[in-house]
N, C-alpha and C positions, 0 to 999 in steps of 0.2 A: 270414719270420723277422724282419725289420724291424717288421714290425706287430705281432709278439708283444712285440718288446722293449719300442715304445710304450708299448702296452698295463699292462704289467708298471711301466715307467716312473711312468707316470698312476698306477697301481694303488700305490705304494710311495711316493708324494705324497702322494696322499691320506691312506694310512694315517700318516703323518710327521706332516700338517696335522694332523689329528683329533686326535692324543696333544697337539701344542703348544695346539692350542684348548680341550685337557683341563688343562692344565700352566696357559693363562692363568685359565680359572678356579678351579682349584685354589688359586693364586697372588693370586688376589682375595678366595677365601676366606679364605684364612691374614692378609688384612693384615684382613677384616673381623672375625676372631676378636681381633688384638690391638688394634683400635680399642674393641671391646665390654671385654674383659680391663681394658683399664685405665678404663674407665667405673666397671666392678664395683671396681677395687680404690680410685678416689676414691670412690666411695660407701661401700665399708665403714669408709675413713677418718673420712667424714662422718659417720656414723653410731657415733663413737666417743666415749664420754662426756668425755673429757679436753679434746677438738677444742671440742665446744661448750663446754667450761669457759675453754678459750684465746680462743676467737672473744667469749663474752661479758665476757672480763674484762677486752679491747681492749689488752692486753699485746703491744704489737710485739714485744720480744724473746720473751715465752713462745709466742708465733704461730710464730716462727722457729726455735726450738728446737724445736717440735713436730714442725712439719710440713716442716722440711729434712731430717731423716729417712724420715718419711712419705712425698715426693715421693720419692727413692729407690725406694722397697719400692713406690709406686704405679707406677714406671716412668715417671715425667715429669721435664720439664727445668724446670719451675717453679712454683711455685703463689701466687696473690694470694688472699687473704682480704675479702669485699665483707660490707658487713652490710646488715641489712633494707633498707636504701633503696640498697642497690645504691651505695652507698660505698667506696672502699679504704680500708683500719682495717689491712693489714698482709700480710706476704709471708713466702714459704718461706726467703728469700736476705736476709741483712742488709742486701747490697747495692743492695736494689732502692729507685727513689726512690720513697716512698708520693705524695708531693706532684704527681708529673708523670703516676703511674697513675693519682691521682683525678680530675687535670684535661682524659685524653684517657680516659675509661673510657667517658666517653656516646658518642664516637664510631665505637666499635665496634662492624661491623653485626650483630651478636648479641645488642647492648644490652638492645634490648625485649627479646628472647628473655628474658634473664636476669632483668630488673623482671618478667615475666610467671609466671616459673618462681617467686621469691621472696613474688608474692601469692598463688596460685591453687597451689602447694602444701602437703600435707597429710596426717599419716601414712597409708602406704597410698596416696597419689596423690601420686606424688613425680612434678614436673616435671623431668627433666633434659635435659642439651645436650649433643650431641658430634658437631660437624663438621672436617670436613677443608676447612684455608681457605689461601689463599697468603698469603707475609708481607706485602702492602699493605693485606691487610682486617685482619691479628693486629697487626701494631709483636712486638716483643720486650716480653715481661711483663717477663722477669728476665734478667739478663745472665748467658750462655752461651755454652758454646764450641761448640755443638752446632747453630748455628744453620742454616735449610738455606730453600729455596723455600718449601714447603709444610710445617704443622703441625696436629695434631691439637687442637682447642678441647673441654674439656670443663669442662662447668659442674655441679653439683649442689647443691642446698638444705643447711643445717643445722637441725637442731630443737633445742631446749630440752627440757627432760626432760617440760615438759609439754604437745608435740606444738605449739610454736610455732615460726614460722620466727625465727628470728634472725640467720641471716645465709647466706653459699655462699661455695663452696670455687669457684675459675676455675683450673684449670691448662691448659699448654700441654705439646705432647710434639713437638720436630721431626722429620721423618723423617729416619732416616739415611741416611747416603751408600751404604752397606751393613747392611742391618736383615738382622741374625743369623738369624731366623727362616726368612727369603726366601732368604738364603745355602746352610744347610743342605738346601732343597726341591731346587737348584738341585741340588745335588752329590749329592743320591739320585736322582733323576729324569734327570740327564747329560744339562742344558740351560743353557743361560743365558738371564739375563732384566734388563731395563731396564724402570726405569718411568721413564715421562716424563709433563711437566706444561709447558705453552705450552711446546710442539717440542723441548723440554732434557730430558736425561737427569739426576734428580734421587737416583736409586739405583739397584745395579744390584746381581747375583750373578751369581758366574762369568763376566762378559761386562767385556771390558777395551777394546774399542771404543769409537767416540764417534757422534754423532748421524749422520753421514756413512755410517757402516756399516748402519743402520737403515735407508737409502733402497732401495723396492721397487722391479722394472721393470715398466713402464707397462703390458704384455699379461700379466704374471705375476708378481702383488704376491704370491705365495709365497715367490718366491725374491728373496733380495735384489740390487741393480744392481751388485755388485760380485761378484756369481754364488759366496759363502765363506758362504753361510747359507741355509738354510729357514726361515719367518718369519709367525709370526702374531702379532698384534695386537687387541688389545681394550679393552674399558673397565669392566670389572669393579666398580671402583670408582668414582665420580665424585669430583672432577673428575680422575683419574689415569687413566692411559693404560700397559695392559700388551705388553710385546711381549717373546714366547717365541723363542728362537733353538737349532737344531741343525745344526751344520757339516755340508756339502754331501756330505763322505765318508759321511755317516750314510744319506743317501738312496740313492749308489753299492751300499751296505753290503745295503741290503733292497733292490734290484732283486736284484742277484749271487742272493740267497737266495729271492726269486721264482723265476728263472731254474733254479737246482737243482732246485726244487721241478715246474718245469714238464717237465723232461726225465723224472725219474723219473716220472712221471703219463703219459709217453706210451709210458715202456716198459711198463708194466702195461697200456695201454690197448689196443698189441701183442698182446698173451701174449692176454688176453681175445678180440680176433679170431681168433687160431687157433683157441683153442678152440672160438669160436661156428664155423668154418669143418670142421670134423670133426665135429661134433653136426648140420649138416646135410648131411653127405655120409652120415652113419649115417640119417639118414631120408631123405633121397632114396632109400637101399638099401630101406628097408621097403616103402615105396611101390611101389617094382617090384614087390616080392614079392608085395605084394596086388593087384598088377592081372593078377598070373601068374597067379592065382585067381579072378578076376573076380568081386571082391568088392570095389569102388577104391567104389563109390557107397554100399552100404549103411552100409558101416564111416565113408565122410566123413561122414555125415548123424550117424553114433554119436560120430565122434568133435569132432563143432561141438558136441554137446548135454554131452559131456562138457567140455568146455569152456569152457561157460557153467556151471557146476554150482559150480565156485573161485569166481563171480562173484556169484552169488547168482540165475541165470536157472533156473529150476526148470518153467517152465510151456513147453517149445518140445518137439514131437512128435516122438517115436522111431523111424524107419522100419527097418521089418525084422521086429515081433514077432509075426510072424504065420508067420513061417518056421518049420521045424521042422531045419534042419542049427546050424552054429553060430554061425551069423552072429544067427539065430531067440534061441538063448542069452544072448548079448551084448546084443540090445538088452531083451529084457524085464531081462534084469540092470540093464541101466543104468535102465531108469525104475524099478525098486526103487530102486536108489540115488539117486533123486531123491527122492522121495517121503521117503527115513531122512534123508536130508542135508536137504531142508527143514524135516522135522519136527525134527531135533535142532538147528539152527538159531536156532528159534522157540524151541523152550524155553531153549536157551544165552542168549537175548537177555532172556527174562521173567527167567531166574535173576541175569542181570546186572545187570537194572534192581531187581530188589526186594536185592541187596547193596551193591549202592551207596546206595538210600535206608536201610539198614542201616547201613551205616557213616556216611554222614551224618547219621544220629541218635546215634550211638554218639561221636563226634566233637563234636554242639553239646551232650551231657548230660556228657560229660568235661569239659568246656571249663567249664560253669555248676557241677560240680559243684567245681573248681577255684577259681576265681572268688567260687563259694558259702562255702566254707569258707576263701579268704583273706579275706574279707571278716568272716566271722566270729571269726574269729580276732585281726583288729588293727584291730576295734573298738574305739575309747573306750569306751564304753557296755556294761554288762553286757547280756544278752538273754536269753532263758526263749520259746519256743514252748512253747501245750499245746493239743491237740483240743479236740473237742466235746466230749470227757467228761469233759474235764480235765485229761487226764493228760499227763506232760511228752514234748516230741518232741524236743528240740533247745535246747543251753546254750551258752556262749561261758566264756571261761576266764575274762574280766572280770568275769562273774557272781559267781563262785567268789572273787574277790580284793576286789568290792565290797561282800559278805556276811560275809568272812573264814572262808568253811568249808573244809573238809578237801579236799584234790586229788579224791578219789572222792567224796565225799560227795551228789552228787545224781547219777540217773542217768538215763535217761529210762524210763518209762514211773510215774514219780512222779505223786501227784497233786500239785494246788496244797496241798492241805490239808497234804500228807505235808512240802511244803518248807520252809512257812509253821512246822512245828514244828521245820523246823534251826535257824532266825531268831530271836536274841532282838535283837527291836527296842526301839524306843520311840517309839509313833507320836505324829508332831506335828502333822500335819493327815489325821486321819482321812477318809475315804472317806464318801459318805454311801450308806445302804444303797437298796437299791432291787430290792424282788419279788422277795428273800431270805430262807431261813429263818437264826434267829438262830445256829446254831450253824455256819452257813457260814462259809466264811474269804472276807478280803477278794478274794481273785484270785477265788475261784468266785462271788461278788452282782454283780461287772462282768460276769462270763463269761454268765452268766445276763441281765443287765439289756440286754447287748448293744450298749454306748455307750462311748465311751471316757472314760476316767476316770484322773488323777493322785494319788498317794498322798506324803506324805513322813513319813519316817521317821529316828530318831536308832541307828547300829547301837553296837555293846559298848564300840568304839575311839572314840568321841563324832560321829564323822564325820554328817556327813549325806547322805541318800541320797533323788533324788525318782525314783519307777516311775511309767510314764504306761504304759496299758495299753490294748489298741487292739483292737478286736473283729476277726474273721475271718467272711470269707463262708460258710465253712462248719462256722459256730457255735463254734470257737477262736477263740484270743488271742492275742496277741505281748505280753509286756512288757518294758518296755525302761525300763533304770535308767543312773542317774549319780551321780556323787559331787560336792555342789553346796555343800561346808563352805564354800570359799573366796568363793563366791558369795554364799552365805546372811550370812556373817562381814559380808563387803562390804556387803550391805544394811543391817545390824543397823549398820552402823559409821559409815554414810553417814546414818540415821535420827538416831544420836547427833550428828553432827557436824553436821547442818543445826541442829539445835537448842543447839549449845554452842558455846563458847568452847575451843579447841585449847590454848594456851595455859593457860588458867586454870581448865580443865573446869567454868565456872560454864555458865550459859545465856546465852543471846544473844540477838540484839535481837527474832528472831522468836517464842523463848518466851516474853520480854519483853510483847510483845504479844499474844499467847494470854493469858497469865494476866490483864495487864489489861483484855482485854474481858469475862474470867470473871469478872473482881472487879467489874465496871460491874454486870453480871447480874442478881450476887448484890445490889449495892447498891439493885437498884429492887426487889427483892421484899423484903430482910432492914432497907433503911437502914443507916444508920449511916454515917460517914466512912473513906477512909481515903487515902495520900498516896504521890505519889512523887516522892524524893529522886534528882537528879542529883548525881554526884560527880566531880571532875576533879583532880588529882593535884598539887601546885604544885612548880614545879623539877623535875618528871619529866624534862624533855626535856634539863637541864642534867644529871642524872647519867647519863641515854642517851649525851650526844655526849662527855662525860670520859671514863666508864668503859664503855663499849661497850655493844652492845645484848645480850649476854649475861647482863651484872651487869643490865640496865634489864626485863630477861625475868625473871630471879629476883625482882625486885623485886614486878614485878606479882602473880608467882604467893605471894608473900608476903603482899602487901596481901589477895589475896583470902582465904586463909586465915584472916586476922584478918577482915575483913568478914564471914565465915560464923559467926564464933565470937560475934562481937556478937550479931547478927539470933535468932538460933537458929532452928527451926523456921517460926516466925510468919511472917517476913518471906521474900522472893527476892532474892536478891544476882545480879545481870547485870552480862557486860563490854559496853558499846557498843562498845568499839573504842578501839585506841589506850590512853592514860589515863586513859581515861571509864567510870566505872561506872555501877551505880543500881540503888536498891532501892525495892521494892513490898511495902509495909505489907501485913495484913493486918485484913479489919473484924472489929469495928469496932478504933477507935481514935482517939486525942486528941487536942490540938492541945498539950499538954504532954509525953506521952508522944514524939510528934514531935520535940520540942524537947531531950529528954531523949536522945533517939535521937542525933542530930546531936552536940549535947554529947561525947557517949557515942566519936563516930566520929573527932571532930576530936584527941580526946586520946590516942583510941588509935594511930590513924594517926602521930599528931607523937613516940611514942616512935620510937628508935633502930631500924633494921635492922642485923641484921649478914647482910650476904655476901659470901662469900670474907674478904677480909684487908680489907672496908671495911666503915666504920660510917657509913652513911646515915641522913640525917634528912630528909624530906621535911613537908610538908603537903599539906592540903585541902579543896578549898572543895567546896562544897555549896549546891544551891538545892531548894527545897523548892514543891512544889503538893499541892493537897490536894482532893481530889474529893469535893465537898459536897454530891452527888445534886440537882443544878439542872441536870442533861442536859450539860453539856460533855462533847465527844467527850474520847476518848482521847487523839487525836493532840493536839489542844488541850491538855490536859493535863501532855502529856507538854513542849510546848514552851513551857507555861509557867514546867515545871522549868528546863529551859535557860536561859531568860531571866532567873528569879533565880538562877541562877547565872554568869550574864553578870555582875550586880551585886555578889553577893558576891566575883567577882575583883577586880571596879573599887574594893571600899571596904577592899582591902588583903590580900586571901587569906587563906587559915587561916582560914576563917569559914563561916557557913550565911546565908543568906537567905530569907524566905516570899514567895512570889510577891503583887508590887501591882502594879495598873494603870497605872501608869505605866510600869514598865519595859522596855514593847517601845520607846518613842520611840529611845533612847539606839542600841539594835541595830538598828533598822530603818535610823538613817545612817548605819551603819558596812556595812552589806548593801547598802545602796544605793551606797556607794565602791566596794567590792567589787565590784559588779556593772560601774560604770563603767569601773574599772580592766582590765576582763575586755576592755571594747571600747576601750580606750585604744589600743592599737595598730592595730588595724585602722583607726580613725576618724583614726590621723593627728595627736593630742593629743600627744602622746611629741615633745620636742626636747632636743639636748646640746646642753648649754654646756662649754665648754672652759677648764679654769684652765690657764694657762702654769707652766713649772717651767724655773728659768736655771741654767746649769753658773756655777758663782762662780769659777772661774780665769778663763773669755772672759768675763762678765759677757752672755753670750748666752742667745736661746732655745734650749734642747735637747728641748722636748718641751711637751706637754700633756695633763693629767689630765681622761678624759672624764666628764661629770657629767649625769645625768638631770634634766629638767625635766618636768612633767606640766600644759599649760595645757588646765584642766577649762574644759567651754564654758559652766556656769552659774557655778560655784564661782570660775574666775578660777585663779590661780596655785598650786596645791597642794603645800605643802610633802615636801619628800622625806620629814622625819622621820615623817609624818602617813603616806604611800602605801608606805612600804619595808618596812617591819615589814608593813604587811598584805597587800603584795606575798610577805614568809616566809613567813608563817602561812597562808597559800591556797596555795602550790604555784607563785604567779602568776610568782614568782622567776624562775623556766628561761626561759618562754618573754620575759621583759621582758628579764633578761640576754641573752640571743642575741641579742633587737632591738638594744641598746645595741650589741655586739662586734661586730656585722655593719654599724651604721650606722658608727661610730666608725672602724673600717677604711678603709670604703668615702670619707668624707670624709679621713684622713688620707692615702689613697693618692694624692690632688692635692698634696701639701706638698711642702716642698723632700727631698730626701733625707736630709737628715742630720737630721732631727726624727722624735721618737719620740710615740706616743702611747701612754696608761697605762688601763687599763681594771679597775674593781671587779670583783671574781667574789666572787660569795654561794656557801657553803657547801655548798647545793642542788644547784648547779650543776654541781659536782665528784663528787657521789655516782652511783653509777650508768655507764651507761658512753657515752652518747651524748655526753658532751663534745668526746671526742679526734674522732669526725666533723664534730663543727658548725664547731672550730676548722679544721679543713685545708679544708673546705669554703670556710670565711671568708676565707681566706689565699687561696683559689686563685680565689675570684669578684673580691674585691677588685681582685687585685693586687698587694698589699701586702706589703714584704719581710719575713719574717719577724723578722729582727732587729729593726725597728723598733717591733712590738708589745712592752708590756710589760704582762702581768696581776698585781694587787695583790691579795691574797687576807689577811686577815687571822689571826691565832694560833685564832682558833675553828676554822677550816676543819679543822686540822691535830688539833685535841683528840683525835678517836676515833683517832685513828692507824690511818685509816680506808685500805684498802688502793686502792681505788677512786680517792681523795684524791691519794694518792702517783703511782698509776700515772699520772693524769689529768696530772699535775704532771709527773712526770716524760718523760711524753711531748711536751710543749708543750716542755722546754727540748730534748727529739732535735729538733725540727723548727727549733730557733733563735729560738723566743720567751721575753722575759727574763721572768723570775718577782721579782717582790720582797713581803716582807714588810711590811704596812701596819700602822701606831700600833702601832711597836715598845715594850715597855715598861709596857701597860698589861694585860696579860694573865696567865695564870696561872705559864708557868716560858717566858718568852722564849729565854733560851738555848739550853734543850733543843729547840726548834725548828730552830735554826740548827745543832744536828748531827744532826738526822732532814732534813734536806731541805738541798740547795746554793745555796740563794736568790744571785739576783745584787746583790740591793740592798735597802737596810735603811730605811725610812723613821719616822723618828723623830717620834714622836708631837707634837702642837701644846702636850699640857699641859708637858712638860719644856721647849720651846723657848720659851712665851709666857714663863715662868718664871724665864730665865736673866738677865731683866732685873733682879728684885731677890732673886737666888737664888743661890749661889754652889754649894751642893748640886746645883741642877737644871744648872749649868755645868759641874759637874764630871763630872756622870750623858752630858750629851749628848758632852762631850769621850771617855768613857771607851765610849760607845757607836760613836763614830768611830774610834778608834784599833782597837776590834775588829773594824771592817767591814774596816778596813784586811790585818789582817793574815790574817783571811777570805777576800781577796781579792774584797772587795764594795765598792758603789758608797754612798752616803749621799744623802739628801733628807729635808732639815727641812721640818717642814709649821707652818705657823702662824706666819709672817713676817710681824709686822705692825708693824716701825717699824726706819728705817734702823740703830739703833744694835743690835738681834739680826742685821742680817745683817754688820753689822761683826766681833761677836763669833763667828758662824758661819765668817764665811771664814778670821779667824785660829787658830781651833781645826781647821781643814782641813775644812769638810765640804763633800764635792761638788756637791749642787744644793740648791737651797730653790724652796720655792712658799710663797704667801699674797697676803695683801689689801695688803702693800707694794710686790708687784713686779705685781700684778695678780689682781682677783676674775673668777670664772667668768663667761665672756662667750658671746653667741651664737656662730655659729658663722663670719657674715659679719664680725663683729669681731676675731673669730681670725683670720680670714685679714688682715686690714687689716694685724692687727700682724706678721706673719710678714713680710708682703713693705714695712714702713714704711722708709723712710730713717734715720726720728728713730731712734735706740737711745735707751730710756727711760731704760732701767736702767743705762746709761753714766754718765750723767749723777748720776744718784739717788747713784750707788758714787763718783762725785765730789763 
C-alpha cells in the first residue's frame, strides 16, 4: 500500500509539473503577444500622415501634442522623436529635456540598430526594433512614475508621403509591477507567477511572496525549500525568467483523487475475477462431459482450428472428417467454415481497399472543387474558360462586372463569337490576325493561332479593359481581363508630366530640347536662321519672399499665359525652372523680327498684374542666341542664351541682349568663385573675426559679433560683400552658415562666462526644418551655454511670415538662445516684426547712429527706438560707433550696448582673446 501511494504521489507531480510548465509558457506567450501588440500599435502611429507632418515640421510642441496622446493609445510610457540622422528634434512629454536626450542618444546600445533601420529602410522593408533591455542599457527617455528594472525598446522608421525616411519614432514601455494581462492568466488558471530578472522579482500575479519563497530543494527543485509550493521555472522570454507556482494543498488534492480512483479500479477488477472464475468451472464441466464420450481429442484438434479461424489462421488441418458419427459432421463443418470465413475475408478487404481510395478521391475533388470556385470567385480579374470549339465552360462574376452585362447574361456553353456580340467595345490596340478567317471574332484568330496574345479595349462606362488570352493543351483558351483605367490614366499623365511644366502646363526643359534639335534638322536641309531667347524674371524672388510663394505661383502661371499669347503658334514658350523661361523661334526668321519679339516681351511683361488684393509689377531680362547654321551644337547655343543674359542683368534689367564673344569672360570668374567657394571649407580658407560689443553702464566687454573671413590662396583677402551674395544665390549659404555657428561656439566655449557671442543667420537657413537639429547639436558638442548664444537674423528672414521661420525661431529661444533683430529700421514695416516674434534685442542700425552727429532727426529716431526696447522689455546695441562723441550721446539716451571701429574693428581670433583677458581696460579710459 506504501508503494501505491508513492506511486500516485510521483503520478500527481508530475501531472501538477506539466500543467505549471504549460502555465510558464503560456505566460511567455502572453508577454510575447504584448511586446509585438505595442510594435503594431507604434507602427500604425508612424504610419499616420499627421505624425510625419509633426516630425517634419520639427514643431516640439506639435510633436507633443500628437504624440502624448498617441503614446497612451500605443500603451507606452514615452516616446522621443529622432530624425533622419538619428537626432532628438522632440518628445511625447513637455517635460523631457531634448538637449541631454540628444547628447547621450549615441550611447545607447541599439544606436546602430536605429542609424541602421533609418538608412536601409524602405516602403515595404521597414526596418524595426523591439527589445527587452534593463534600465542601465535604456536611462529613462521621459520622466515617469512607472519606472521599474526592465523596459520594452521600440523603435520604427517614419516616411514622407513620398516613401522617404524622415525620421523614427523610439519609445519605451516599463514592465509593471503587475501587468494586467499576466494577472488575469493567473486567476483563471489558479496559479501564481513571478517574473524575475538578475535574481529579483520584477512583477508578479497572485503571488505575494518575495524571492526567499522561490528557493528550490537541492534533491527536488519541484517543490520549493520551504515545502508551501510546487514550482516550475523557465525562460520563455529572454532576458526574463518565469516561475509558476501552486500551493502544496493542490498536489495533497490530486493524490486523494488518484487514491479514489484506484480503489474503485480494484473493485471492478474483483467482480471481473469472479466472473472469469465461473466461466471456467462451466468449461471445466464440459470437458468432463466430452471425455465421458471419448471424444476429448477429436473435438480439441476442432476446437484449436476453430480458434485460429477469429485470427485470420485458415490453412491448419481438420482431424476427424473422415468419420461418419458426429464428430465426422463437425469437422468437415468447420473446414467449410473456413474456407466461407476466408473467402469472405478476402473480399471484405478488396471492398475496403477500393472505398477508401473512393473516398479519398471523393475527399481531394471536394477539397479542389472548393478551393476551385473560391478562387474563382474573389478574383480580381474577370476570367472566361472555352474548349477547343470555342464554346464557354466556365465565367467568374468579375467578368460580368468588368463588361457591365446582365447577372444572367452569359452562360456556358456560348460561343466566343455569341459573347463578343453582348460587348460594345472600343478597341484600342487591336490584336493582330493570324490563319484566320475574316469574319472570325477576336477570341476565335488567338484560339486557332494557338499563341497567346493581349487585347485592350475602351467598354460603354470609358473604363479600360486589357484581356491576355492564353492558349490550352487541349486546343482551348482561358482569358483573362482587368480593369487598367487607372493605370493607363497613370501612363498617359506620367508621358505629360515628363514633358511639361506642373505649374505652368508649358513644356519643359526636355521638350525644350527635342524641338531644338528638330529645329537644327530642319536648318541643315531648309537654311535659314532661327533663335533662342532666355528669360529670367527681375524681382521675382522679392514678391516670392513678401507675398508668399502662393501669390509668386499665380504669378508665374500669369506670366505664362501672356508669353503664349505673344509667340502664337510659331514660336514654343518653356519653363526651365524657377523664374526662367525661354522661347524657340520658329525658321525661318530675322534678326529684326527677333528684336521686335523681345521689344514685344519686355513691355508686355512690365505691365501690372493683379493677384488677389495685389498689384504687382515686375520685369525682364532676356538674352538672345541665334543659330546661324555654322554647326554649333545645341547645348552651345543654348548657353550662349544664358550668357547674354547674364549681361543684360549686369547692364541694368528690364532689357534684352544678342549674344557677343566676349561675354563668357565676365561668368567664367564668377563660376570659378563659385567653384572655389564650394571647397573653401573643406581646404580650410574660412576664418572669424570677432568685433567686440561693450555694455555702456560697466563700460565692459559683454560679448562679440562673429564675422566671416575668406583668405583665397591666389585672390588674397575676399571681400564678404563680393562671396556672401553668391554664397545666397547658390544654396552655398546652409552649409557656410553651420561652419560659422559651429566654429563660433566652439571658440566662444573657452571665454569667460559671462560673455556672449552673436552669430548672422541668412534667411536660407531658417527655411526648412534641419535648423533646429544643427543648433542642439552645436550647443551640445560645443559646450556652450545656451544663454550665451545670441543669433541676429534680419527683417527679410521674417517677410514670408514663413512658418518654418517662426518655428526655427522660436524653438532656439525654448532651448535659451537669445534671438535679436539686426539693422533695425531699414526695412520694410519694423514694428510689425517686433509683434510677430519676442526678439530679445534690437540692434539699431549704423545709418541712424553715424547720423546722430549732425542730425537731430536721426537722435530722436535712435532715442524713440530705445525707449521702445525698453518698454518691450528688450535689450539695445548701436552699431556704427565710430567717434567718442555718438557714444557719449548713446549712453545718455540709455542705450545698452554699442559696437564699432571706436571701441574696436573685427579682429582675429588670437586678438580677441588678448583683449578679453587684458589688464588695460580700453574703453575705460576712451569713456574718460
Amino acid at each position: 500500500m506504501a508503494r501505491q501511494e508513492t506511486e500516485l504521489l510521483q503520478l500527481s507531480q508530475t501531472g501538477l509539473q506539466e500543467k505549471l510548465s504549460a502555465d510558464v509558457e503560456l505566460a511567455g506567450t502572453r508577454l510575447e503577444f504584448l511586446f509585438e501588440d505595442r510594435l503594431r500599435r507604434l507602427n500604425s502611429i508612424a504610419e499616420r500622415a499627421d505624425t510625419a507632418t509633426a516630425i517634419a515640421s520639427r514643431n516640439v510642441v506639435a510633436m507633443s501634442e500628437l504624440l502624448g496622446p498617441a503614446a497612451n493609445l500605443a500603451n507606452v510610457d514615452g516616446i522621443i522623436v529622432l530624425d533622419d540622422e538619428a537626432r532628438v528634434i522632440g518628445a511625447s512629454s513637455y517635460d523631457a529635456d531634448l538637449v541631454t536626450l540628444g547628447s547621450k542618444v549615441e550611447g545607447f546600445s541599439f544606436y546602430s540598430d536605429m542609424v541602421r533601420s533609418l538608412k536601409a529602410s524602405y516602403p515595404g522593408e521597414k526596418l524595426t526594433i523591439s527589445k527587452i533591455l534593463p534600465i542601465a542599457d535604456t536611462k529613462v527617455f521621459v520622466p515617469d512614475d512607472n519606472v521599474n528594472v526592465v523596459s520594452q525598446i521600440i523603435f520604427v522608421p517614419v516616411f514622407d508621403e513620398f516613401g522617404y525616411v524622415i525620421g523614427g519614432l523610439l519609445a519605451q514601455r516599463w514592465l509593471r509591477p503587475e501587468e494586467t494581462l499576466l494577472v488575469d492568466l493567473a486567476q483563471i488558471n489558479a496559479f501564481e507567477l513571478a517574473i524575475i530578472y538578475d535574481e529579483r522579482i520584477i512583477s508578479r500575479a497572485n503571488f505575494l511572496g518575495n524571492e526567499s519563497d522561490l528557493l528550490s530543494w537541492s534533491d527536488r527543485p519541484s517543490l520549493t525549500s520551504n515545502g508551501e509550493r510546487v514550482i516550475e521555472c523557465g525562460v520563455p522570454v529572454l532576458p526574463l525568467s518565469i516561475c509558476a507556482m501552486m500551493p502544496i494543498e493542490a498536489l495533497t488534492e490530486t493524490q486523494n483523487e488518484l487514491t479514489r480512483i484506484g480503489i474503485e479500479e480494484e473493485a471492478k477488477l474483483l467482480k471481473w475475477l469472479l466472473l472469469f472464475g465461473l466461466l471456467t468451472l462451466v468449461a471445466f464441466a464440459s470437458v468432463a462431459f466430452l471425455l465421458a464420450r471419448q471424444v476429448t481429442r477429436p473435438l480439441t484438434n476442432i476446437t484449436r482450428v476453430l480458434s485460429g479461424i477469429p485470427d485470420g489462421d485458415f490453412e491448419s488441418k481438420v482431424v476427424g472428417t473422415e468419420r461418419s458419427d458426429e464428430v465426422g459432421d463437425i469437422a468437415r463443418s468447420v473446414v467449410s467454415l473456413q474456407r466461407s470465413v476466408k473467402e469472405r475475408d478476402a473480399l471484405r478487404l478488396r471492398v475496403s481497399e477500393k472505398n477508401l481510395i473512393l473516398k479519398s478521391q471523393e475527399t481531394r475533388l471536394r477539397e479542389q472543387n472548393i478551393l476551385f470556385d473560391a478562387a474563382l470567385s474573389n478574383m480580381s480579374h474577370g476570367l472566361c474558360m472555352f474548349d477547343a470549339d470555342g464554346k464557354l465552360i466556365v465565367s467568374n462574376q468579375r467578368y460580368l462586372e468588368l463588361f457591365e452585362l446582365e447577372p444572367n447574361g452569359i452562360k456556358p456553353g456560348m460561343t466566343a463569337a455569341e459573347l463578343s456580340a453582348l460587348q460594345n467595345l472600343e478597341t484600342i490596340e487591336p490584336e493582330k490576325s493570324k490563319a484566320a478567317s475574316p469574319g472570325a471574332s477576336s477570341a476565335e484568330r488567338k484560339q486557332k493561332a494557338g499563341t497567346q496574345s493581349t487585347e485592350m479595349v475602351r467598354i460603354r462606362s470609358g473604363r479600360i479593359v486589357l484581356t491576355t488570352r492564353q492558349p490550352l493543351s487541349d486546343g482551348g483558351w482561358v482569358a483573362i481581363s482587368e480593369d487598367i483605367t487607372e493605370r493607363q490614366e497613370a501612363r498617359d499623365r506620367l508621358a505629360y508630366l515628363a514633358r511639361h511644366d506642373i505649374l505652368t502646363q508649358l513644356p519643359n526643359r526636355m521638350e525644350f530640347r527635342e524641338q531644338k534639335q528638330a529645329l537644327l534638322k530642319r536648318q541643315r536641309v531648309e537654311g535659314g536662321e532661327f533663335a533662342i531667347l532666355c528669360l529670367d524674371l527681375d524681382e521675382f524672388k522679392t514678391v516670392n519672399d513678401a507675398l508668399g510663394h502662393p501669390i509668386g505661383d499665380e504669378l508665374l502661371r500669369q506670366v505664362a499665359v501672356r508669353l503664349k499669347a505673344i509667340v502664337g503658334d510659331r514660336e514654343i514658350v518653356v519653363r526651365l525652372g524657377g523664374d526662367e523661361f525661354a522661347i524657340l523661334t520658329d525658321l525661318p526668321c530675322t534678326a529684326q523680327e527677333i528684336d521686335e519679339l523681345a521689344q514685344t516681351i519686355i513691355w508686355e511683361l512690365s505691365q501690372p498684374f493683379q493677384i488677389a488684393d495685389h498689384e504687382i509689377v515686375i520685369g525682364v531680362s532676356i538674352g538672345i542666341s541665334l543659330a546661324m547654321g555654322d554647326g554649333t551644337a545645341g547645348d552651345e547655343l543654348f548657353k550662349q542664351a544664358d550668357l547674354a543674359l547674364y549681361r543684360a542683368k549686369e547692364d541694368g534689367r528690364n532689357t534684352y541682349r544678342f549674344f557677343e564673344a566676349d561675354m563668357g569672360t565676365a561668368v567664367k570668374d564668377r563660376r570659378e568663385l563659385i567653384t572655389d567657394l564650394r571647397n573653401a571649407i573643406g581646404n580650410g580658407e574660412l576664418e572669424l573675426y570677432f568685433q567686440p560689443q561693450y555694455c555702456l553702464r560697466s563700460f565692459t566687454i559683454s560679448g562679440f559679433e562673429a564675422l566671416v573671413r575668406w583668405n583665397h590662396p591666389t585672390r588674397g583677402l575676399v571681400s564678404p560683400a563680393d562671396f556672401i551674395p553668391l554664397a545666397e544665390d547658390t544654396g552655398l549659404i546652409n552649409p557656410l552658415g553651420e561652419w560659422v555657428l559651429k566654429e563660433a561656439c566652439r571658440i566662444a566655449a573657452d571665454w569667460p562666462q559671462h560673455l556672449r557671442v552673436a552669430v548672422n543667420l541668412s534667411p536660407r537657413q531658417l527655411r526648412g526644418h534641419a535648423f533646429g537639429p544643427v543648433l542642439i547639436e552645436t550647443l551640445v558638442t560645443s559646450g556652450l551655454r545656451a544663454e550665451r548664444l545670441e543669433l541676429e537674423v534680419t527683417e527679410g528672414v521674417l517677410l514670408s511670415d514663413s512658418d518654418d521661420v517662426l518655428n526655427a525661431l522660436h524653438q532656439a529661444q525654448s532651448l535659451g538662445v537669445k534671438v535679436s533683430m539686426d539693422d533695425f529700421g531699414t526695412g520694410y514695416s519694423s514694428l510689425s516684426y517686433l509683434r510677430r516674434f519676442p526678439f530679445n534685442k534690437i540692434k539699431i542700425d549704423q545709418s541712424f547712429v553715424r547720423s546722430m552727429a549732425y542730425s537731430d532727426d536721426s537722435k530722436s529716431i535712435v532715442k524713440a527706438i530705445i525707449e521702445l526696447a525698453k518698454d518691450l522689455d528688450m535689450t539695445t546695441t548701436a552699431e556704427g560707433v565710430e567717434t567718442k562723441e555718438l557714444l557719449d550721446m548713446l549712453v545718455d539716451i540709455g542705450c545698452t550696448e554699442a559696437q564699432g571701429y571706436y571701441l574696436g574693428r573685427p579682429m582675429p581670433v588670437v586678438q580677441a582673446q588678448e583683449l578679453i583677458f587684458s589688464i588695460d581696460q580700453v574703453i575705460s579710459t576712451a569713456a574718460q
